[in-house]
C-alpha positions in Angstrom: 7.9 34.3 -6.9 10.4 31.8 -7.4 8.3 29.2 -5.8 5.4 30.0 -8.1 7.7 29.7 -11.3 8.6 26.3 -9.7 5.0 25.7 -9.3 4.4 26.4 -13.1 6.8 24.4 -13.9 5.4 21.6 -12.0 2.2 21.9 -14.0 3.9 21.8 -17.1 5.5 18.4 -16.7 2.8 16.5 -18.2 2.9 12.3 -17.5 1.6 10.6 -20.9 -1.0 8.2 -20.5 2.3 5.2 -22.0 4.0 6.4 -18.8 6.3 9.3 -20.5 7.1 12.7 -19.1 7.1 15.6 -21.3 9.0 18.4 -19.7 8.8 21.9 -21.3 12.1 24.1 -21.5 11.7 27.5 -19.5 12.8 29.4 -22.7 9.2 28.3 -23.8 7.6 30.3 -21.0 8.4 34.1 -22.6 8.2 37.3 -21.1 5.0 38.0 -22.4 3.5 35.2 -20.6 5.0 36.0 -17.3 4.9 39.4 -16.3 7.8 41.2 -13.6 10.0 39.1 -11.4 8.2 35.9 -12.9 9.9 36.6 -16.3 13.0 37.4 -14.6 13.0 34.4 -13.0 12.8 32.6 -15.7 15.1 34.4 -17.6 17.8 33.3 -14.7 16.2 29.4 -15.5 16.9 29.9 -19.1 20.3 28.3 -18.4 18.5 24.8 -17.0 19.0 22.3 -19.8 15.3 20.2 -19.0 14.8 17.5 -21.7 11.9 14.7 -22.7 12.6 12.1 -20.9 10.5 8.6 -22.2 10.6 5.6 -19.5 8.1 3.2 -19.6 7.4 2.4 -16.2 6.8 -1.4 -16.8 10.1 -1.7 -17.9 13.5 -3.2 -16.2 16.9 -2.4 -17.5 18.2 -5.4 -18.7 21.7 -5.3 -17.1 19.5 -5.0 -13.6 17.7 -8.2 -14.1 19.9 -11.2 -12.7 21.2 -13.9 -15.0 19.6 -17.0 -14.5 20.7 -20.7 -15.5 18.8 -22.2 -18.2 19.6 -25.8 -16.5 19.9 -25.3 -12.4 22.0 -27.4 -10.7 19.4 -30.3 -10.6 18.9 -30.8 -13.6 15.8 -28.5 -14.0 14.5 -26.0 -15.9 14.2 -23.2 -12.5 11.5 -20.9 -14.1 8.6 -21.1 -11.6 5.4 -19.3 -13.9 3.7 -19.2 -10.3 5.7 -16.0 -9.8 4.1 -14.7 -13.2 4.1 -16.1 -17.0 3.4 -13.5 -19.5 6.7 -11.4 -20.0 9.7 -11.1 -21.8 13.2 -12.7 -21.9 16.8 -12.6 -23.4 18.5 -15.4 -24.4 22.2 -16.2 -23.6 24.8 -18.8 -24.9 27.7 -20.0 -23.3 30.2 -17.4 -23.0 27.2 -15.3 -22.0 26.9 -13.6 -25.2 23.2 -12.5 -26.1 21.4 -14.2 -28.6 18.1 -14.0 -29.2 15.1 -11.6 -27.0 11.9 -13.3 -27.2 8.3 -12.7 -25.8 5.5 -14.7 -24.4 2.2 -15.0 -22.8 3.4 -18.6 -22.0 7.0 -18.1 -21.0 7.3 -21.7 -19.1 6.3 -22.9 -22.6 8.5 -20.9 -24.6 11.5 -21.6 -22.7 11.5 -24.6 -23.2 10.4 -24.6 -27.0 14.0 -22.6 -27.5 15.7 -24.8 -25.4 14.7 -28.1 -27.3 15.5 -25.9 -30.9 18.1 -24.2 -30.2 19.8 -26.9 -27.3 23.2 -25.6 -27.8 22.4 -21.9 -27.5 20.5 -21.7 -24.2 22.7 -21.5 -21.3 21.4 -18.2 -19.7 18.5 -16.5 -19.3 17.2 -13.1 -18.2 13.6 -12.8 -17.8 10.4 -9.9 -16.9 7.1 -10.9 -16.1 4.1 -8.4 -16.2 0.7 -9.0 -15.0 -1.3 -7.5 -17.5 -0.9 -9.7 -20.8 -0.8 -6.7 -22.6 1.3 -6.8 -26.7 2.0 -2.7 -25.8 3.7 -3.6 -22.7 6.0 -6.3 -24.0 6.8 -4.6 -27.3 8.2 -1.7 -25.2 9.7 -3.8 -22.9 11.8 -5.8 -25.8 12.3 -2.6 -27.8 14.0 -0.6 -24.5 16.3 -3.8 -23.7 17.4 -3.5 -27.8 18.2 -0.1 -27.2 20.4 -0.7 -24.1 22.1 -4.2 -25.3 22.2 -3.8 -29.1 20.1 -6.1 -31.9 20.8 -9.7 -31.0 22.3 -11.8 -33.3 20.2 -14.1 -33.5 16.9 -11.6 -34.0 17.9 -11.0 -37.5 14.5 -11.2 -38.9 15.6 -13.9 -40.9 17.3 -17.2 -41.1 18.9 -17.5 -37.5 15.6 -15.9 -36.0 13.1 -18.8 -37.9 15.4 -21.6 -36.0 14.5 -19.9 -32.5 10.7 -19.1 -33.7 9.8 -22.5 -35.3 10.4 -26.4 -35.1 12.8 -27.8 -36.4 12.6 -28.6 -39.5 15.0 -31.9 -40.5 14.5 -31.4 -44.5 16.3 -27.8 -44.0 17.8 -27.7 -40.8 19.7 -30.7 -39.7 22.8 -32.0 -41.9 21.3 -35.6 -42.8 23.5 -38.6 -43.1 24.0 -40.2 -46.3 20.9 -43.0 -46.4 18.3 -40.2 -45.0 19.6 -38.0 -48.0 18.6 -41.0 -50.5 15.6 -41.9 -48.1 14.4 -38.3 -48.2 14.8 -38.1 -52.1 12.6 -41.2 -52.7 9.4 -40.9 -50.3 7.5 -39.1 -52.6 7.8 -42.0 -55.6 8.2 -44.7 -53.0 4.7 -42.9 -50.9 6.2 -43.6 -48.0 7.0 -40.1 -46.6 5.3 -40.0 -43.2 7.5 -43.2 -42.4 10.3 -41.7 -43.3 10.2 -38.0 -41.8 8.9 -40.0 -38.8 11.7 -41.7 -38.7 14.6 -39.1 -39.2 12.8 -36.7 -36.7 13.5 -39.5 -34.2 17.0 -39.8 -35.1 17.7 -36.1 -34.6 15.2 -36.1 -31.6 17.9 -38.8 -29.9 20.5 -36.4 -30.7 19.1 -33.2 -29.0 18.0 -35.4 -26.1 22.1 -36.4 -25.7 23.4 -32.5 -25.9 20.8 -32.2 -23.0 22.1 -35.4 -21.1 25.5 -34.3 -21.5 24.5 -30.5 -20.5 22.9 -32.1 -17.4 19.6 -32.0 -17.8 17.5 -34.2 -16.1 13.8 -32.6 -17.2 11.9 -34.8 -18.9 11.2 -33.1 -22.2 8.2 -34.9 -24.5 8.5 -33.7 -28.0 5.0 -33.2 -30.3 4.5 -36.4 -31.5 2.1 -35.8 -34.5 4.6 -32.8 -35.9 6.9 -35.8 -36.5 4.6 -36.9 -39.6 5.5 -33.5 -41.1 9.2 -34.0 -40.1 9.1 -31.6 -37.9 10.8 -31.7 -34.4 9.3 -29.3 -31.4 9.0 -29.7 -27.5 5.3 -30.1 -26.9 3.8 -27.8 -24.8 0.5 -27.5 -22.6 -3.1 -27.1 -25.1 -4.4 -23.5 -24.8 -8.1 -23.7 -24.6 -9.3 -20.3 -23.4 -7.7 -17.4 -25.1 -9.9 -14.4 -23.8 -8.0 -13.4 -21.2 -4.9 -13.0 -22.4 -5.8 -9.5 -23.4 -7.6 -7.9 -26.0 -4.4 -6.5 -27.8 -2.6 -9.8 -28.3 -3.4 -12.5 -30.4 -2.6 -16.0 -29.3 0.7 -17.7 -30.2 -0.1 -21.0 -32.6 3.0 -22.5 -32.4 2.2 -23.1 -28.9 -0.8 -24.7 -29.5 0.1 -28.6 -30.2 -2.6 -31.1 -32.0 -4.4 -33.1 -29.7 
């Protein structure tokens, strides 16, 4: 009798179609569902504790995933997207503090879009790729790894987040020296603004480029050159011209989509 309680029991773990098991308590299965030694059975099961348990089964733990150098030892940014380019990935500083988790169909791309932003911030990596380009997947990918590291700083929804999510912008986020200041001010009466912003993107372009020198890098990076007009300063990445297969619940990415 015991074994067909246990088989019951079986058939009453249901798997969800998101991967989730839904196990039901034995004090659910009553003694007027079970008739004779089946309900005393499960009266001696009442004292099992089972409980919903939700895992996704796409998803790795984050502190089983290895840390990875942003810059390897040659210089080189060593994410290889032949081993699978649509996933998700935490961000690490220095002192190996999290930062910021991000998500991409284009993660070669975006690595290297945070690394020219945010040059000072990326020193480690953690990284899973999925095969199916699939927004569900990723979402519950990045919201299990939040739940087992805590929010990142730098996900904040706000401020810190826009300098990891979008170029760089040298009206608002780069300290200007004195002359671009006055520069900056007069463009608009003087109509010379695209020669200007050109210009102070360079300048701060020349300083990202020397914290990557100094960090080692030897990756050539080529930054976006018609975002420069706009004064803004972003690492330019491949041009996306077929977005139907990346899945029909995701919508593409624009800011990795640079002007020809």
């Amino acid at each position: 009798m015991v074994r067909r309680l246990l088989g019951t029991l079986s058939l009453l773990c249901l798997a969800t179609s998101s991967g989730a098991f839904v196990s039901i308590r034995p004090q659910l299965l009553g003694a007027h569902s079970l008739g004779g030694q089946q309900a005393s059975c499960a009266n001696r099961a009442n004292g099992l504790s089972l409980r919903m348990v939700a895992v996704a089964p796409d998803v790795k733990p984050l502190s089983e995933l290895p840390m990875q150098d942003y810059i390897d030892q040659n210089g080189l940014i060593p994410f290889d997207p032949a081993n699978g380019n649509v996933g998700v990935f935490a961000i690490y500083d220095k002192e190996q503090t999290l930062r910021f988790i991000g998500q991409s169909r284009y993660c070669d791309n975006s690595l290297r879009l945070h690394l020219g932003r945010m040059p000072s911030e990326c020193y480690h990596y953690k990284i899973q790729t999925v095969k199916k380009p699939s927004r569900t997947i990723l979402d519950e990918i990045k919201k299990a790894w939040v739940a087992e590291a805590g929010q990142p700083s730098d996900n904040d929804g706000s401020e810190r987040q826009r300098r990891w999510e979008h170029p760089i912008d040298v009206r608002q986020d780069v300290d200007l020296k004195a002359d671009e200041e006055q520069q900056v001010a007069d463009m608009g009466r003087l109509n010379n603004q695209e020669k200007v912003l050109r210009a102070v993107t360079r300048r701060v372009q020349a300083d990202v480029e020397s914290v990557l020198i100094a960090r080692g890098c030897k990756e050539k990076l080529s930054f976006a050159p018609k975002l420069k007009a706009q004064g803004l300063l972003d690492i330019a990445s491949v041009k996306i011209a077929e977005v139907k297969s990346i899945g029909k619940d995701t919508s593409l990415d624009e800011s990795l989509v640079q002007p020809k």
